[in-house]
N, C-alpha and C positions, 0 to 999 in steps of 0.2 A: 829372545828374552826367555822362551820357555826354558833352551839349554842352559843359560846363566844359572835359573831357578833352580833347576837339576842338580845343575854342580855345586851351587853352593848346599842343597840339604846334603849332596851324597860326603863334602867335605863334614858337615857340622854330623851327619850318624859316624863316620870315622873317627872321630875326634872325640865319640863318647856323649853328645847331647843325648837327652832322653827323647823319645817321640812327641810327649807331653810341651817339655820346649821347643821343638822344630816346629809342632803346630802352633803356638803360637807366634812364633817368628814369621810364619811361612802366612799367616791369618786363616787358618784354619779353626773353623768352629770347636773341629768334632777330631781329637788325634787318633781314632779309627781310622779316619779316611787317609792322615798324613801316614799311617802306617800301611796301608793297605795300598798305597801309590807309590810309596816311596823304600818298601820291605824290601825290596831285591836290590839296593844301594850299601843294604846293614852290610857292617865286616859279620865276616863268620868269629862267634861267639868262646868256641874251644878254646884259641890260643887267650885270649881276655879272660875267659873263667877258670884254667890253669893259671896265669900269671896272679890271679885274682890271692887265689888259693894257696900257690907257693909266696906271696909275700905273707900272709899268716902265721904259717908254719913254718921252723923251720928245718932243713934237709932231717933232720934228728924225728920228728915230728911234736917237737916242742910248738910252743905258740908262741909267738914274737909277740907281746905286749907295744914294740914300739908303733911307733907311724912311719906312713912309706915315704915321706920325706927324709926323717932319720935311718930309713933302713939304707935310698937312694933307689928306692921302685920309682919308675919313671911312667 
């Protein structure tokens, strides 16, 4: 049971849930703790905060006003 519980937070921090909501998924009081149990599951950050960034802008360093629906950021 423990490993199920495992895979599902390390699917739902991939997927972009906040800590905030994993703890309460997870019945976590205190999302301190979901994060300090569950921190070494997070994707690494870099590629998510470049992609972040490049749907904003765009190649030109203009700001793309639209949304990443309309732009087709996935």
């Amino acid at each position: 049971m423990h490993a199920l519980r495992h895979w599902y937070a390390s699917i739902q921090l991939d997927a972009g849930t906040s800590i905030k909501a994993l703890a309460e998924y997870l019945g976590h009081a205190d999302p301190g703790f979901t994060l300090r149990v569950y921190t070494h599951l997070m994707p690494a950050g870099e590629d998510r905060a470049r992609r972040a960034i490049d749907a904003v802008f765009g190649a030109d360093g203009s700001v793309d006003p639209g949304t990443e629906a309309e732009r087709g950021v996935r």
